[in-house]
C-alpha positions in Angstrom: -220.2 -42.3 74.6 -218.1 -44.8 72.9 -220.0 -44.6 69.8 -219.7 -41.0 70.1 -216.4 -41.2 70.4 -216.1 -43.4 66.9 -218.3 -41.3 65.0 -216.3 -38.2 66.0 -213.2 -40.1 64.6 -214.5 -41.2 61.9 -215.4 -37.3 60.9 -212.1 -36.3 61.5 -210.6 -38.9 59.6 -212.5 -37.9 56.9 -211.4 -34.2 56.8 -207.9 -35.5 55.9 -209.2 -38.0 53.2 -210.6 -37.9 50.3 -212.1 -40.8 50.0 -214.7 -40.1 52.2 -216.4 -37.4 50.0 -215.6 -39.8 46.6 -213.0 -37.2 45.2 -209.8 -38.9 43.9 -206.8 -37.4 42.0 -206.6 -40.8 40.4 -209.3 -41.7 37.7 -210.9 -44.8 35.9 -211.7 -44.3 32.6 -213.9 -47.5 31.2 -214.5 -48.2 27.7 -215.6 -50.9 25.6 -211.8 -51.2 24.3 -209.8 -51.5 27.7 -209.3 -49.5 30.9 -207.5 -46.2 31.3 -206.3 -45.2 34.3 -205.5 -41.3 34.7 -203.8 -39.1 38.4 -205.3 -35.6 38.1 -202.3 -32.7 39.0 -202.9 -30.7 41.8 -201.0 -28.2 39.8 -204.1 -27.4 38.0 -206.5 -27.3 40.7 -209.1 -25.9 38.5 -209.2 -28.4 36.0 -208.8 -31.4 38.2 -211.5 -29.9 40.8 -213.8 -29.5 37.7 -212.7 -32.9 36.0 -213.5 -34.9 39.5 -217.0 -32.9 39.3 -218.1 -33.6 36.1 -216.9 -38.0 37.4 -219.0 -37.1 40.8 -222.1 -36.4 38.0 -221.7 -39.4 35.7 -221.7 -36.9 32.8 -218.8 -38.9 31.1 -220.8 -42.0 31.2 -221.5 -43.0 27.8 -220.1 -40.1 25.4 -217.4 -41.6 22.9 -214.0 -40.9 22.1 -215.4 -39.0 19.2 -212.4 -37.7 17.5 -208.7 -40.2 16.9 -205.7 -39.1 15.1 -202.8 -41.5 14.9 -199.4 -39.9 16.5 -201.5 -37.3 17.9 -204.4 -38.2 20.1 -207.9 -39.1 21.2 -210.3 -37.0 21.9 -214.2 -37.1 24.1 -216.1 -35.7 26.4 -218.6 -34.2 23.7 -222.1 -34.7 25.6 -223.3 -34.6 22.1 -221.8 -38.1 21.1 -224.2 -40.0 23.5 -226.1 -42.2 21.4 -225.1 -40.2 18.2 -226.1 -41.5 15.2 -223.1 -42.6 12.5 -221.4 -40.1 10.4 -223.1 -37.2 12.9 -220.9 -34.1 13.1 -219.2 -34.0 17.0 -216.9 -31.7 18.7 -218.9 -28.6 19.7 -220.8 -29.7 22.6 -219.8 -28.8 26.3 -221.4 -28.2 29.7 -221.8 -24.2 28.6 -219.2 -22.8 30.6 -215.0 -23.0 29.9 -212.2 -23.0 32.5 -209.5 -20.2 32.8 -206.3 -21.7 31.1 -203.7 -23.3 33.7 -201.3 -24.1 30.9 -197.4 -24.8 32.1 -197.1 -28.7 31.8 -195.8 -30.2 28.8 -197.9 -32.9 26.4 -195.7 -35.9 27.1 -197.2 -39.2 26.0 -200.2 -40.1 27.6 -200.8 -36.2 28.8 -204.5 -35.4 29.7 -205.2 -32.1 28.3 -208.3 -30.1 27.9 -209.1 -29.1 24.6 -210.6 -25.8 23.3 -212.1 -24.1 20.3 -210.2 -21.1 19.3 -210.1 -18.1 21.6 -207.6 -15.7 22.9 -207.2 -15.9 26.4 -206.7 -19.9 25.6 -210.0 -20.9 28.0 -210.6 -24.4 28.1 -213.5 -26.7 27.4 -215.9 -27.0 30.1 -215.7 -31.1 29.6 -214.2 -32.2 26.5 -210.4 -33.5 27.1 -207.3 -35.4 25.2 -204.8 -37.8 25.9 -201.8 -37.3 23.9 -200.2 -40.6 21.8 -197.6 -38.5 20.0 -194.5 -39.1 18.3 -190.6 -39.2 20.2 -188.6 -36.0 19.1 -185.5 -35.3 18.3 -183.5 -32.4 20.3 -182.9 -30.3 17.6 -187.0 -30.1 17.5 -187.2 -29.8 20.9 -184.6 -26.9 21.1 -186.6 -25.0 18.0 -189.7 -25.5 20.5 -188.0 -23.6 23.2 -187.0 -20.9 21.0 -190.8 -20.6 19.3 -192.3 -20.7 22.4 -190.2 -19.1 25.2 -189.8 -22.0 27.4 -187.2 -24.3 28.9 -187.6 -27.9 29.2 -186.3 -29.7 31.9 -183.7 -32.9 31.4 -186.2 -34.7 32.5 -188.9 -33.7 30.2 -186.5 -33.7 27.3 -185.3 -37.2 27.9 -189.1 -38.2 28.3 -189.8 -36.3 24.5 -186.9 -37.9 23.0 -187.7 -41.1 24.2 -191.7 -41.9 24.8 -192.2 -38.8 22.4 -195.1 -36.4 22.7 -196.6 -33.0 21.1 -194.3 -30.5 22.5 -196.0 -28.3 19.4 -199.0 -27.8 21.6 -197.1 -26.9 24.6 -197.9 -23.4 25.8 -201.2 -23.3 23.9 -203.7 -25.9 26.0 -203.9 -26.8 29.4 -202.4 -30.4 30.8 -204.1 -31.7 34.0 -202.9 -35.3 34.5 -201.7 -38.7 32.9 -201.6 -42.0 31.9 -201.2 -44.1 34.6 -201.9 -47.6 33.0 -203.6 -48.4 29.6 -201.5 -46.9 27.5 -201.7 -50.0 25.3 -205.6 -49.4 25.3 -205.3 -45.3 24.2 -202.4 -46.7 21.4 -205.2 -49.3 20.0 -208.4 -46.8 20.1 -206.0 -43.9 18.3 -205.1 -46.9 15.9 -208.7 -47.8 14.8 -210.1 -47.0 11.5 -211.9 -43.4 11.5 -214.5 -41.8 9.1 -215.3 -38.2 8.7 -213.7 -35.6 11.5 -211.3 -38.1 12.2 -214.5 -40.1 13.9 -214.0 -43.9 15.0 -216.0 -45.8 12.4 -216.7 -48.3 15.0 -217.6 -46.1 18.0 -215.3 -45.8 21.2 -217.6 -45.8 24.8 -216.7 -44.5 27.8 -218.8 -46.8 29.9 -217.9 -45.3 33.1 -215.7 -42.7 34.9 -215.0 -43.0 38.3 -212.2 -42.2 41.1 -210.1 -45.2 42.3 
């Protein structure tokens, strides 16, 4: 009865926790430069519930950050970069399905963002994602932003522009689900490596591992 009584505890403990079924809002990213540590927003619950499926299934596990822009961002989850060959073209591959948009949050530095080929209704990659680097803006760019794109930032959001910087240019157009956490340092030193072709690392970039904390 006693054990009975434990189990039964132990299952209702569980409803209430996520760690029980694996599924974290906060996310390891491993690569052969440095850790990156990401929180998921329950904001987007489609992207984050999708983002935490594709860690339950390893499918991140050993794709590259195949695409690195300086001031902008690096880019992966391109199931096509596993054990691509050098100077092979990357960017197209994806699980086959996208996401319905969720945009809203701004690309602050160190934004997790889905990315997207070109499409109207602004549907998201099924798998491949960003996070932001950017540049710090100035409030006169900031204010022509709001004016382009119909929004209002918040004080908060402007201070964070002005001072860490951002792309507040992509704002409204792709869909931010989480963000740097820690390893910042290690996302500022992969988007400073040398790059080939399609803005490719020439030294590739591994995500060894993806998994919830």
């Amino acid at each position: 009865m006693r054990q009975l009584l434990k189990i039964a505890i132990f299952a209702l403990v569980c409803t209430f926790f996520t760690a029980c079924t694996g599924d974290s809002n906060t996310v390891l990213i491993k690569t052969n430069k440095g850790d990156i540590t990401v929180e998921l927003f329950d904001e987007t619950p489609r992207h984050k519930e999708n983002f935490q499926k594709m860690v339950k299934e390893k499918y991140y596990d050993g794709l590259l950050f195949h695409r690195v822009m300086p001031g902008f961002m690096i880019q992966g989850g391109d199931p096509n970069s596993r054990g691509a060959a050098a100077g092979a073209a990357l960017g197209m591959g994806g699980p086959g399905y996208t996401i319905d948009h969720e945009i809203g949050q701004p690309h602050l530095r160190g934004a997790l963002a889905a990315a997207r080929t070109p499409n109207p209704e602004k549907a998201s990659s099924g798998s491949q994602f960003y996070i932001v680097t950017g540049q710090p803006q100035a409030a006169s760019a900031l204010d022509q932003y709001e004016r382009m794109k119909g929004i209002k930032y918040s004080e908060a959001q402007r201070a964070a522009y002005i001072k860490d910087g951002g792309r507040p240019d992509l704002d409204m157009d792709y869909t931010v689900f989480g963000q740097v956490v820690s390893g910042m340092e290690v996302v500022d030193a992969i988007s400073a490596g040398a790059t080939g072709a399609a803005n490719r690392p020439v030294e590739d970039v591994v995500i060894e591992s993806v998994s919830f904390k």
